[in-house]
N, C-alpha and C positions, 0 to 999 in steps of 0.2 A: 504493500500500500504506500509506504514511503520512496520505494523508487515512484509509485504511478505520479506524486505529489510530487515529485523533483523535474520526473519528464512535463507533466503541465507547467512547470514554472520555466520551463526552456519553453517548451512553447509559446506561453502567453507573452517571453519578450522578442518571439521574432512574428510570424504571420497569423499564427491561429492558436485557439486555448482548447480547453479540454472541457468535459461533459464528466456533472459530477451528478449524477443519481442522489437523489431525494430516499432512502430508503424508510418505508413507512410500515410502522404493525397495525394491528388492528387494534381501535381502542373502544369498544365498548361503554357505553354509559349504565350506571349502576342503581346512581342515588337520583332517580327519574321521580319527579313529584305527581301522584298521582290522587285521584279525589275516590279512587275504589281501593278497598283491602284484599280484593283476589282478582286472581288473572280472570281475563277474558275466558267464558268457557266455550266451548266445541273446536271443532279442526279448521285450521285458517289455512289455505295455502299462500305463499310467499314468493315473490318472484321479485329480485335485485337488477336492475340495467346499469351497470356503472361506468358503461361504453365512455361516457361523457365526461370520465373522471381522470383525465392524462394529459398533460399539457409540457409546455418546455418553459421556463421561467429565465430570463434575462435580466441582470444587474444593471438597473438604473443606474446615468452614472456613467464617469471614463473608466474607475477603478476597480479591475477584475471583469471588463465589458468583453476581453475575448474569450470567457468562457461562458457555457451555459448549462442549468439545472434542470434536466429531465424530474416531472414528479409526478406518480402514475400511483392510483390510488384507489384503480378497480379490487382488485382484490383483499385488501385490509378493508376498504369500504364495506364490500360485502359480507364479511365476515362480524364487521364489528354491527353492522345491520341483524344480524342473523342471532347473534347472542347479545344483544341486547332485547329484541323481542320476544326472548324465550322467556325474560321475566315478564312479560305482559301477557303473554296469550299462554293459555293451559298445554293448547296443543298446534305445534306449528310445523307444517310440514312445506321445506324448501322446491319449490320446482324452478324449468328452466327457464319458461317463458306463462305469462299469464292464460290460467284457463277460462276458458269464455262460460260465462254464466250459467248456460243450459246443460253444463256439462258438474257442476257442481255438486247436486245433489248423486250423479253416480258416483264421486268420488269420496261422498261422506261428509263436503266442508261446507261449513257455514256460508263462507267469502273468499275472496279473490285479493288479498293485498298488493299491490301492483308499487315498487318504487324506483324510480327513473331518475338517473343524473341528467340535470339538466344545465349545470353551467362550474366551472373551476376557474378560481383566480388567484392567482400569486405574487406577488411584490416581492423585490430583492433590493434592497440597500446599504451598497455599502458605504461605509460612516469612518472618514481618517480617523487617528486615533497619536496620541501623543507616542504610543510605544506602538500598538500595532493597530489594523482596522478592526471595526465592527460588524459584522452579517445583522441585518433587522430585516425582520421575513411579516407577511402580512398573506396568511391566506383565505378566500371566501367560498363558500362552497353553497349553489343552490340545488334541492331535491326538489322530485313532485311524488306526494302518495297519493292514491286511489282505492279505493277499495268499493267489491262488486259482491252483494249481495247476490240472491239466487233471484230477487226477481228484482234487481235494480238498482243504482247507485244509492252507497252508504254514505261515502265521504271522499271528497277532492282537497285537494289544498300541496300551497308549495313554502316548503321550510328552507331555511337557512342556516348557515353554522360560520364563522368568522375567529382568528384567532393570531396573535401576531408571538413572535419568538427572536431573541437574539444569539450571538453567538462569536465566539472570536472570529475574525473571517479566515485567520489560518496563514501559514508560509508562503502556498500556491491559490491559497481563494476558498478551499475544499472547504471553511466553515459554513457558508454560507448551503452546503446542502442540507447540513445538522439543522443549521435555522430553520428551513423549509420543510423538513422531518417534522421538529416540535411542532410548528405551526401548526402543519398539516394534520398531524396528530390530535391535536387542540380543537380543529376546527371540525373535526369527525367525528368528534365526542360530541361536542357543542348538538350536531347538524342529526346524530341520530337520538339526542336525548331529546330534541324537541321532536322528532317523529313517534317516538317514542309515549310521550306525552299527548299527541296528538292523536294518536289512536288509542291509548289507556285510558284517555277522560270521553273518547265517543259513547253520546248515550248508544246512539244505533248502532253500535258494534255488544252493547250487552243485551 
C-alpha cells in the first residue's frame, strides 16, 4: 500500500494522479425511533436498487486535483438496508426485483417494499494546513421507498441521508478517501434510519 502511495505521488507531480477507492461497510441503523413496540407483522418482501449508488468524487481545488475518488456504495447500501429492517418487520424476505401485486398473495406477503437509489453526492476539500492538508468530505445520499399492498399503494415517499467527515489528507492525497468512507458511512446510517422510521411508524403497513 505504501509503494501504491509513493507511485501516486510521482504521478501526481508529473501528468496524471491516481484513483483512490472510497472503501465503505455496511452501516446499519439501530436506535430507529419508533411510535410501535413490535415489528411489523406478516411477510414483507424486499427489493434494494442501489444501481444509483456509484459515482467518482473530485477535489475541489488545485491541491490533490490530479487524483480522483471512486465511491460505490451499492452493496454496503444494500446490506445495511437489509439488517436494519429486520428490526422492523417480523418477517422479511429479500428478493431481486419487485413483485407485482397480483402475484402477492401466492407468495404468502403482505407487501411489496420496493427501495431505489435515486441520487449520490460527494464533496472533497482539500484545506492547507500549517504542517500538512486537510481531506473535508460532505456526502448526500437520496432514496425512494414504495411499498405495494395486494390491492394497492400503501406508501410512496423519498428520504434522505447527509453527512460530512474529515481526515488528514495524507503524503500522496490517499486521506481524502478515508474522509469519503466516514462520510459515506455516516450518510447510510442517516438515509436508512429514516426509511426505516418511515415504514415503522406507517399506520397502513400494520
Amino acid at each position: 500500500m505504501k509503494s501504491h502511495y509513493l507511485m501516486c505521488a510521482v504521478l501526481a507531480a508529473g501528468v496524471s494522479g491516481c484513483a483512490y477507492k472510497a472503501e465503505t461497510i455496511s452501516s446499519p441503523a439501530y436506535n430507529v425511533p419508533l411510535s410501535y413496540s413490535s415489528k411489523i407483522g406478516g411477510k414483507w418482501l424486499l427489493a434494494v436498487d442501489a444501481d444509483r449508488f456509484s459515482t467518482v468524487v473530485r477535489p475541489s481545488g488545485y491541491q490533490c486535483s490530479a487524483h480522483n475518488y471512486p465511491l460505490d456504495l451499492k452493496g454496503s447500501f444494500q446490506s445495511s438496508v437489509r439488517q436494519t429492517l429486520e428490526n422492523v418487520f417480523a418477517d422479511l424476505e429479500v428478493v431481486d426485483k419487485p413483485v407485482p401485486a397480483d402475484q402477492l398473495a401466492a407468495r404468502g406477503a403482505r407487501g411489496m417494499i420496493a427501495i431505489r437509489a435515486e441520487d449520490i453526492r460527494g464533496r472533497l476539500d482539500m484545506l492547507p494546513g500549517f504542517v500538512s492538508a486537510t481531506a473535508r468530505t460532505r456526502v448526500e445520499l437520496a432514496t425512494a421507498v414504495t411499498v405495494d399492498g395486494r390491492h394497492g399503494r400503501l406508501l410512496g415517499k423519498t428520504v434522505e441521508g447527509d453527512a460530512e467527515a474529515e481526515s488528514g489528507a495524507g503524503f500522496a492525497c490517499e486521506g481524502g478517501s478515508k474522509a469519503l468512507a466516514d462520510a459515506a458511512g455516516q450518510a447510510m446510517r442517516d438515509n436508512v434510519r429514516e426509511l426505516a422510521e418511515t415504514l415503522g411508524n406507517a399506520p397502513k403497513l400494520r
